[in-house]
C-alpha positions as CSV (number, residue, x, y, z in Angstrom):
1,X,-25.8,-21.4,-6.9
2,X,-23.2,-18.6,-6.6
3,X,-24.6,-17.4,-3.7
4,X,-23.9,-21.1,-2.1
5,X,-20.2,-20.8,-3.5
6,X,-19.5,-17.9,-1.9
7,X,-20.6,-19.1,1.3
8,X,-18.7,-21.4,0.9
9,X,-15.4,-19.2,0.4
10,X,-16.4,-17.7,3.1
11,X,-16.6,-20.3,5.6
12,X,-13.2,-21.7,4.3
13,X,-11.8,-18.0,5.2
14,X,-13.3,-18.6,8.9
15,X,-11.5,-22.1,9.1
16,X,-8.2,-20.5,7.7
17,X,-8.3,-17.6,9.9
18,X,-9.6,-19.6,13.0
19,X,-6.1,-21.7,12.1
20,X,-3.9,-18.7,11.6
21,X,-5.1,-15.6,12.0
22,X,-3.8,-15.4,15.5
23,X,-0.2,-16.2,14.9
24,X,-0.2,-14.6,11.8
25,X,-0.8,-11.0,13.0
26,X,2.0,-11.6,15.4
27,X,4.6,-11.9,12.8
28,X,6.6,-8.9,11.1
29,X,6.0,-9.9,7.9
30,X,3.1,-10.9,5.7
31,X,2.6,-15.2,5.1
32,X,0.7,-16.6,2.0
33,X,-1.7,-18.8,3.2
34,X,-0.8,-22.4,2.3
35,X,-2.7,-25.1,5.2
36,X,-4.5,-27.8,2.8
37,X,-8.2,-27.3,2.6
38,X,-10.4,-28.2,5.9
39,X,-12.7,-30.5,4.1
40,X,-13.3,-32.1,0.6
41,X,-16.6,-30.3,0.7
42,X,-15.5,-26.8,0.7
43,X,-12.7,-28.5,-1.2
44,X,-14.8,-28.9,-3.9
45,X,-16.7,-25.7,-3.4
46,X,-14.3,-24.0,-4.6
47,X,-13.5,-25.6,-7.2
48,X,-16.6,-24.9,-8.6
49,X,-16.5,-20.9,-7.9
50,X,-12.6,-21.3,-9.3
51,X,-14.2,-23.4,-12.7
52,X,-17.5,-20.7,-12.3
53,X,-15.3,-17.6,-13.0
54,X,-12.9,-18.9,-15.4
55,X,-15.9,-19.9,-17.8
56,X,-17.1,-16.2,-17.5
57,X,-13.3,-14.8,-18.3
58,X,-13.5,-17.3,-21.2
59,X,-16.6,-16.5,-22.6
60,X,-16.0,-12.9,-22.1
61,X,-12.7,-12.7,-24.2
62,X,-10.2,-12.7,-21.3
63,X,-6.8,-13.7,-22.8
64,X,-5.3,-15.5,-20.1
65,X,-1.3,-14.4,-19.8
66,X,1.5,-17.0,-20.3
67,X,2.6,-19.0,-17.4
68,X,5.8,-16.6,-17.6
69,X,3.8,-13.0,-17.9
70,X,1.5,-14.2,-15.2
71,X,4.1,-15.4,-13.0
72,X,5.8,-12.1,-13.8
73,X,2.6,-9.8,-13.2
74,X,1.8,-11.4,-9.9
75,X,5.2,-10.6,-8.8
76,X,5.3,-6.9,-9.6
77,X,1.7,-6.3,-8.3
78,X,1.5,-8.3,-5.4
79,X,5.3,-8.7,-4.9
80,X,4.7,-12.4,-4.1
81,X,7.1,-15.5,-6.0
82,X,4.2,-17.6,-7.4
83,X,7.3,-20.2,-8.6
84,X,7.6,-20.8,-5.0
85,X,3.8,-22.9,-4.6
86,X,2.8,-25.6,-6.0
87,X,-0.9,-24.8,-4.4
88,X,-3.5,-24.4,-7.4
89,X,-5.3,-21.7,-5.5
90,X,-3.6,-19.2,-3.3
91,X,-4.8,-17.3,-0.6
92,X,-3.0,-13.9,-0.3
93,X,-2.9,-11.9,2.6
94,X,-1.3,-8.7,4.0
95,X,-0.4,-8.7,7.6
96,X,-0.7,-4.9,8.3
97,X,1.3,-2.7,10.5
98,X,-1.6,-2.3,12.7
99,X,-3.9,-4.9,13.6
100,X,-7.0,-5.1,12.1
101,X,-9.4,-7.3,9.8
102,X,-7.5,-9.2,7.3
103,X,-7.2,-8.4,3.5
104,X,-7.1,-11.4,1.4
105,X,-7.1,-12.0,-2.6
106,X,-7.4,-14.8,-4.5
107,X,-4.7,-16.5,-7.1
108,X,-5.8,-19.2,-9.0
109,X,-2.1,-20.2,-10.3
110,X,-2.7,-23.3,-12.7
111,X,-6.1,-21.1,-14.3
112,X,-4.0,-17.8,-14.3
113,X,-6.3,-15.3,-12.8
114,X,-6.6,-13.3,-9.9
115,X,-10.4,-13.5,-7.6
116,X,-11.5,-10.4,-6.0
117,X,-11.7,-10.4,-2.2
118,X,-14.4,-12.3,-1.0
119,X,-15.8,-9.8,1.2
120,X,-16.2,-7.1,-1.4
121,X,-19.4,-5.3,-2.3
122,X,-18.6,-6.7,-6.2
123,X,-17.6,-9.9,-5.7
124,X,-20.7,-11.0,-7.9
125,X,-20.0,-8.3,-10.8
126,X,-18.5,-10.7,-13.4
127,X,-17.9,-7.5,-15.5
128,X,-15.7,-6.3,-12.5
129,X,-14.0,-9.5,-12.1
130,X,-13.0,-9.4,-16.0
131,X,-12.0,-5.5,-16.1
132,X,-9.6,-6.4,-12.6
133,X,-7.8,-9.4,-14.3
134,X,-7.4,-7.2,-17.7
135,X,-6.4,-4.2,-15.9
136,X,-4.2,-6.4,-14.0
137,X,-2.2,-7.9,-16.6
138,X,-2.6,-6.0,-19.7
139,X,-3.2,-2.3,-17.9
140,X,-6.0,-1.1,-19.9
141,X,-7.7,2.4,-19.5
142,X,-11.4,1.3,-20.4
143,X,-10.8,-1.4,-17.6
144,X,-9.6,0.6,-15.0
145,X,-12.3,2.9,-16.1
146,X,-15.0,0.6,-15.1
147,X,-13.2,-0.5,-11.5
148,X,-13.7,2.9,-10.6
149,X,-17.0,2.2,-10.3
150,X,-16.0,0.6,-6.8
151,X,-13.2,1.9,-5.4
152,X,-12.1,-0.8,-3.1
153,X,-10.1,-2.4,-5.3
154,X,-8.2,0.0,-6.5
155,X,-7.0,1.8,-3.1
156,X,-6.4,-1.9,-2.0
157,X,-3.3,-2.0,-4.7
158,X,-1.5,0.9,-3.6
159,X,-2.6,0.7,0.0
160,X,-2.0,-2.6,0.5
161,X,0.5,-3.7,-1.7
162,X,2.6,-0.5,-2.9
163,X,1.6,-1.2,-6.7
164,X,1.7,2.1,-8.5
165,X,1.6,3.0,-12.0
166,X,0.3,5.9,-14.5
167,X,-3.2,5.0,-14.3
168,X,-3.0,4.9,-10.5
169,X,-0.9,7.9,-9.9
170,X,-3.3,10.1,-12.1
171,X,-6.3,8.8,-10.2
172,X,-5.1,8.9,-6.8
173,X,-3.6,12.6,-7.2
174,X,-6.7,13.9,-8.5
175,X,-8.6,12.7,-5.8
176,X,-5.9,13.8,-3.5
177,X,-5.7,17.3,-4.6
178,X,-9.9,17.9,-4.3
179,X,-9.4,16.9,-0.9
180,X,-6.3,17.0,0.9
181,X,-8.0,16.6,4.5
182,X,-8.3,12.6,3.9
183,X,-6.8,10.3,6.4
184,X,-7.3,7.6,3.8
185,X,-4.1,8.7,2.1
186,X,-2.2,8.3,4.7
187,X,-1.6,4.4,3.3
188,X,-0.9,5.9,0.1
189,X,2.2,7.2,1.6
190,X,2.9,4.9,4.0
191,X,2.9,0.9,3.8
192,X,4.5,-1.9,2.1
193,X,5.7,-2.1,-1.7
194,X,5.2,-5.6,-2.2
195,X,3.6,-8.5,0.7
196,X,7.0,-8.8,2.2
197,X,8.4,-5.4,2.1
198,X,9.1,-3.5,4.7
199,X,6.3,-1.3,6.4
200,X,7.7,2.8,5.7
201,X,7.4,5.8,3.5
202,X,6.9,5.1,-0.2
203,X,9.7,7.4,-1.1
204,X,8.9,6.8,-5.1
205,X,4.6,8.3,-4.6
206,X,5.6,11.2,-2.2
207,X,8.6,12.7,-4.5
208,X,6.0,12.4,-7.1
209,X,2.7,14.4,-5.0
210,X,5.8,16.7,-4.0
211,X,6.9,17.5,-7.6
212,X,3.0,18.3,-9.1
213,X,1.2,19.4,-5.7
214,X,2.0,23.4,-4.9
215,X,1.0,22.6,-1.2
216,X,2.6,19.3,-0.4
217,X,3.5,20.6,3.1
218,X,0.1,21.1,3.8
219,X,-0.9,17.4,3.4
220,X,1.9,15.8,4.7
221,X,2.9,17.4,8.1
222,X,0.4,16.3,9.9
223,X,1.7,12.9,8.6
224,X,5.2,13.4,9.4
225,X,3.4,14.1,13.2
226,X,2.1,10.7,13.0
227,X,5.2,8.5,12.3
228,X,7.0,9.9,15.2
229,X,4.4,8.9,17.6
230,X,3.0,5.9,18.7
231,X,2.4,3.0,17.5
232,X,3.7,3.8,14.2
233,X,7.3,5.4,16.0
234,X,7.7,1.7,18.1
235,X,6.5,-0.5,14.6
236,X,8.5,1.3,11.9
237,X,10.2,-0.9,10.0
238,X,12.5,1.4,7.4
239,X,15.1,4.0,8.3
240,X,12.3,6.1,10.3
241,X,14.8,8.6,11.0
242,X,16.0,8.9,7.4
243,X,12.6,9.1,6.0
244,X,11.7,12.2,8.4
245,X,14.8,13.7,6.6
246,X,14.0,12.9,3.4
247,X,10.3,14.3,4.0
248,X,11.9,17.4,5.3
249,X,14.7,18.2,2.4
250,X,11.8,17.6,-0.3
251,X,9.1,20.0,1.7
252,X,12.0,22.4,2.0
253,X,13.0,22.4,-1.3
254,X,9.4,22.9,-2.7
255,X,9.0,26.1,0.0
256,X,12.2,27.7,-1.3
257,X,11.0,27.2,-4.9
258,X,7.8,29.5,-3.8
259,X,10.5,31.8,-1.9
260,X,8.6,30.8,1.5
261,X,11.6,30.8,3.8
262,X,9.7,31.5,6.6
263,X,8.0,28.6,5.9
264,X,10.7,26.0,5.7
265,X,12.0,27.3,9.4
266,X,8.6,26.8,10.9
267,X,8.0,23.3,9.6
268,X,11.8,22.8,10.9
269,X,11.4,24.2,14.5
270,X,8.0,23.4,14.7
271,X,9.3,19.3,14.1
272,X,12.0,20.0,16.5
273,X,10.0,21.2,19.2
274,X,8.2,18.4,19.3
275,X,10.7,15.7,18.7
276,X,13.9,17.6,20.8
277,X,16.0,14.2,20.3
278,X,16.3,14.3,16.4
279,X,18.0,17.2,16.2
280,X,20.7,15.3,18.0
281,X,20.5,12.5,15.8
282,X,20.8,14.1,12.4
283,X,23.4,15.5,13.4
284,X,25.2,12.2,14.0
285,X,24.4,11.5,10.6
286,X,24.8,14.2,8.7
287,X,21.9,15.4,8.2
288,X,21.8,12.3,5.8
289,X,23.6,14.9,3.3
290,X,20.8,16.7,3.0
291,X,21.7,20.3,2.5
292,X,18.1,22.6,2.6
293,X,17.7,20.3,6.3
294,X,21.3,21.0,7.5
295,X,20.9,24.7,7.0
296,X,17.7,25.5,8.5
297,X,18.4,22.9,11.1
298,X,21.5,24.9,11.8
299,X,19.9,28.1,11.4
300,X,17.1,26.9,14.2
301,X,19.8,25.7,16.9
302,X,21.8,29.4,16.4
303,X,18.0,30.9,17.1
304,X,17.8,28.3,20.4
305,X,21.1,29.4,21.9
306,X,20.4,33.0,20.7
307,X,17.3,33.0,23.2
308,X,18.8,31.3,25.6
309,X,20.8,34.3,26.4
């Protein structure tokens, strides 16, 4: 029986997505998936998943938030006004930067629970299920304990939705400082805090991995590269040229805490070289008042025209 649910979710997802997939991508900003369900029979498919899971939350202890805490949860994890729908069941899904396969979670609003994503290796772990709702809305340890026991979920808060808290950041930094050579946290960095933010540098977790990682630089330059290329230098949707600042000053600062000057003038020239036109810009600005960036930026244009002699 739960395997016939679940193919039934996920032929509802191919009817969705054959509706809006295509338009939806093309869009700046993520949607929440509202078209009335295709036919009564997957209509009522779902309904019986939906009914399915909230027994086993019953059963299993779950105390179901308030209608306020819930709707108040759902907004700071998922950044996403549930007061908005009227829609008992929610589809919610992230329009990425990049193009690639949707994301897409479950809200059962009138229940007051959140579904994994259908296409994830524990969809059938009830357990799971019961320690994701209960780390969702009451942030326990033991629960976020057991999610680790698939990942997925996890790197698909702060990845895809820019939620971040102690639990998280302790997690993530371990992980990040046993192996820094990860393109994976590239989307820790970078993304969306909340569905309809906007798509740049999560200024909050980098000052953080700055502040407790000795080698922040090491990680992140490569990064910085990144951004200033294509497709991410055309799709940017912050301040790019502000956020390239702000990653400078905070790498500089924790170089001249180790007394590696040298350092802080070769990450410097070395971003200059290979983006000539935003020494030109900062300038215009200010340097965004950043003083450690205004220095050695000054410092590297005196070396320029000292060479050019």
């Amino acid at each position: 029986m739960v395997w016939n649910h679940r193919i039934a979710m996920i032929l509802l997802e191919c009817i969705m997505l054959s509706c809006s997939y295509g338009c939806m991508r093309n869009q700046r900003k993520s949607q929440i998936s509202s078209e009335n369900i295709a036919t009564k029979k997957v209509a009522d498919s779902m309904k019986n998943m939906e009914n399915e899971r909230k027994l086993f939350l019953t059963k299993s202890g779950f105390k179901f938030p308030s209608t306020q805490d819930f709707q108040s949860k759902i907004k700071q994890i998922f950044g996403y006004d549930i007061k908005e729908k009227t829609s008992d069941i929610i589809e919610v899904e992230l329009n990425p930067l990049i193009d690639d396969e949707p994301n897409s979670l479950i809200i059962y609003r009138k229940d007051r629970f959140v579904d994994l994503n259908i296409h994830s290796e524990v969809y059938d772990d009830k357990l799971y299920l019961l320690a994701f709702n209960n780390y969702l809305f009451y942030g326990k340890k033991s629960d976020f304990a057991y999610m680790q026991k698939d990942l997925y979920h996890i790197y698909e808060l702060v990845q895809d939705f820019g939620y971040w808290d102690d639990n998280l950041k302790s997690f993530i930094f371990k992980k990040m400082k046993a192996n820094e050579d990860n393109d994976t946290w590239f989307s820790i960095f970078f993304g969306r805090i909340g569905i309809n933010g906007k798509w740049k540098l999560r200024r909050n977790i980098f000052r953080q991995y700055c502040i407790e990682s000795d080698n922040c630089q090491t990680m992140f330059i490569p990064f910085l590269e990144e951004i200033l290329t294509k497709p991410y230098k055309t799709k940017y949707e912050g301040n790019l040229d502000e956020d390239v600042a702000y990653i400078l000053e905070l790498i500089s600062k924790k170089e001249l805490k180790k007394e590696q000057t040298p350092g802080v003038i070769g990450i410097i020239s070395n971003t200059y070289s290979k983006n000539p036109e935003l020494l030109n810009r900062f300038k215009k600005k200010n340097y965004y008042g950043y003083e450690n960036l205004k220095f050695y930026s000054q410092y590297y244009e005196d070396e320029i025209q000292e060479n050019d002699k």
